[in-house]
C-alpha positions in Angstrom: 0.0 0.0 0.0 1.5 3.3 -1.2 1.4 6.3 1.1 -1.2 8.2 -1.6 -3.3 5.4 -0.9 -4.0 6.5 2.5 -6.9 8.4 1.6 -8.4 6.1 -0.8 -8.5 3.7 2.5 -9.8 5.8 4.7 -12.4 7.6 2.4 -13.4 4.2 0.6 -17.2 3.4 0.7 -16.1 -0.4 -0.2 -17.7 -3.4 1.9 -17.7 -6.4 2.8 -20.7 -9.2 2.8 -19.4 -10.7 6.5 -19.0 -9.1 9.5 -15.7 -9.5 11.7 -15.5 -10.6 14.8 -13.6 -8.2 17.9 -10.6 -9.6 17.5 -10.7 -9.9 13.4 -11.4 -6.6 13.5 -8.3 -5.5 15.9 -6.2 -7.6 13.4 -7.1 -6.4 10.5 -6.3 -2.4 12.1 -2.6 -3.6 13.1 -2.0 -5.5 9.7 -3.2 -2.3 8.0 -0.2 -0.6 9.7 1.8 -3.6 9.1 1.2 -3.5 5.0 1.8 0.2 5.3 5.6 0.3 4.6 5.0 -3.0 2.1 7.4 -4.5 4.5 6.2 -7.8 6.5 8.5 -8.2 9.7 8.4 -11.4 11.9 8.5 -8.6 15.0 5.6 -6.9 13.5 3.3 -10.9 13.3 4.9 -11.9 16.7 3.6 -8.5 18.4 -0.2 -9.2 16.8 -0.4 -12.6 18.0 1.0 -12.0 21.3 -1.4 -9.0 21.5 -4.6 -11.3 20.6 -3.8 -14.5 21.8 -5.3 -15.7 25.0 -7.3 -19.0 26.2 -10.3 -18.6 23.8 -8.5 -17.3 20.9 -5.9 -19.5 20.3 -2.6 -19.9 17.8 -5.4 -21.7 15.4 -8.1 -18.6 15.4 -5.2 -16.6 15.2 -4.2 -18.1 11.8 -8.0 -18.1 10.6 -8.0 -14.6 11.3 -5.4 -13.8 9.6 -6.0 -15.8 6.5 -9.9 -14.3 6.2 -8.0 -10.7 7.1 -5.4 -11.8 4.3 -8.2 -12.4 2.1 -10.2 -9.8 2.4 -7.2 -7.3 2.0 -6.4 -9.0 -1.6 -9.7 -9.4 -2.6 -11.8 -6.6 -1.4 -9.0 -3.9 -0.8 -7.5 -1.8 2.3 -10.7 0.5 1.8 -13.4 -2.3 2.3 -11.2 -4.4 5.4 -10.7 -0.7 7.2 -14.6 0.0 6.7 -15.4 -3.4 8.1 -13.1 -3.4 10.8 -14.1 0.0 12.0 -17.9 -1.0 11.8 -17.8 -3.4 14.4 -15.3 -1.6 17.1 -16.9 0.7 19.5 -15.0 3.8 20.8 -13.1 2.3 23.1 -12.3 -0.8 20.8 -10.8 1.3 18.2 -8.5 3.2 20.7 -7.7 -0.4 21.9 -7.2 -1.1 17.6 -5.1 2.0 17.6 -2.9 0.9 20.6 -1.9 -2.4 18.8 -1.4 -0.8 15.5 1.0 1.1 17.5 2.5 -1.8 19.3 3.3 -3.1 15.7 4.1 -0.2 14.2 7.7 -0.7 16.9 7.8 -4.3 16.5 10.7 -3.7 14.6 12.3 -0.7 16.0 12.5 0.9 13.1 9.0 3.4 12.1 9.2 3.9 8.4 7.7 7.4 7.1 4.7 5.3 5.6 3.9 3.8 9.3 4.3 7.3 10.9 2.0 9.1 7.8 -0.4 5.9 8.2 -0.7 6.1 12.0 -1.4 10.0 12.1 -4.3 9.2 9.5 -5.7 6.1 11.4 -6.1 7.8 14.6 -8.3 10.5 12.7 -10.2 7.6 10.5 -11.2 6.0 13.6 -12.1 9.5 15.2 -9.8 8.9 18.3 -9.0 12.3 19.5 -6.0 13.7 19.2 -5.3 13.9 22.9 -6.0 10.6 23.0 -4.2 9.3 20.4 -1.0 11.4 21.6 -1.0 9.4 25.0 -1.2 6.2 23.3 1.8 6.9 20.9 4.1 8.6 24.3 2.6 5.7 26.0 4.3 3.1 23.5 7.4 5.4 22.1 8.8 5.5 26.0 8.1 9.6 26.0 9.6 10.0 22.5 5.9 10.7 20.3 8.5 12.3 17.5 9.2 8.8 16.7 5.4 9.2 15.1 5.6 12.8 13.8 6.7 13.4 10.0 
């Protein structure tokens, strides 16, 4: 995903026939990041799955989530997994979406200029206020929120 496509994403009226679950949803925000800088790290899928993994969503509905994420990314586009994603989280989901997009966004210690340019748009797609989404990011970045600014 090229950084001009940003908008395209986040403006796209494109759906989706299903309906994701919570944590499909949470993915598919954090692997939007991920695809961001076209660069898939292992830090960046370890960080996810450590994130979502627990006792009912196991390393099995991990990978099915992923895959229908996967698929729905290829087939549908950014545009129509963002809208569908976003549909299902309520306000305190999607800062919870924004905090792991974060989270991978750092896997790899390194924040391209795509990630930073994604993650200033994402927090405004998902209408999480900018106070908010500035504690998330000093939260994560140890103090250092420049890490995130272009």
């Amino acid at each position: 995903m090229a950084t001009s496509d940003f908008d395209g994403v986040f403006s796209s009226s494109a759906t989706i026939p299903d309906e994701l679950t919570f944590k499909e949803a949470v993915l598919a925000i954090s692997a939007l990041v991920m695809w961001s800088d076209g660069q898939i790290k292992t830090e960046e899928l370890d960080t996810m799955s450590a994130f979502l993994m627990d006792k009912s969503f196991d390393m099995e509905a991990m990978k099915q989530a992923s895959i229908k994420v996967s698929q729905i990314y290829y087939a549908d586009g950014p545009g129509a997994l963002f809208n569908a994603a976003k549909k299902v989280l309520n306000a305190p989901q999607r800062e919870t979406a924004f905090e792991l997009a974060i989270k991978t966004a750092l896997a790899d210690q390194e924040v391209a200029q795509q990630e930073r340019d994604y993650v200033s748009a994402l927090a405004k797609a998902l209408d999480i206020p900018a106070k908010i989404s500035q504690q998330i990011i000093a939260e994560y970045t140890g103090g250092k929120p420049e890490l995130f600014n272009s």
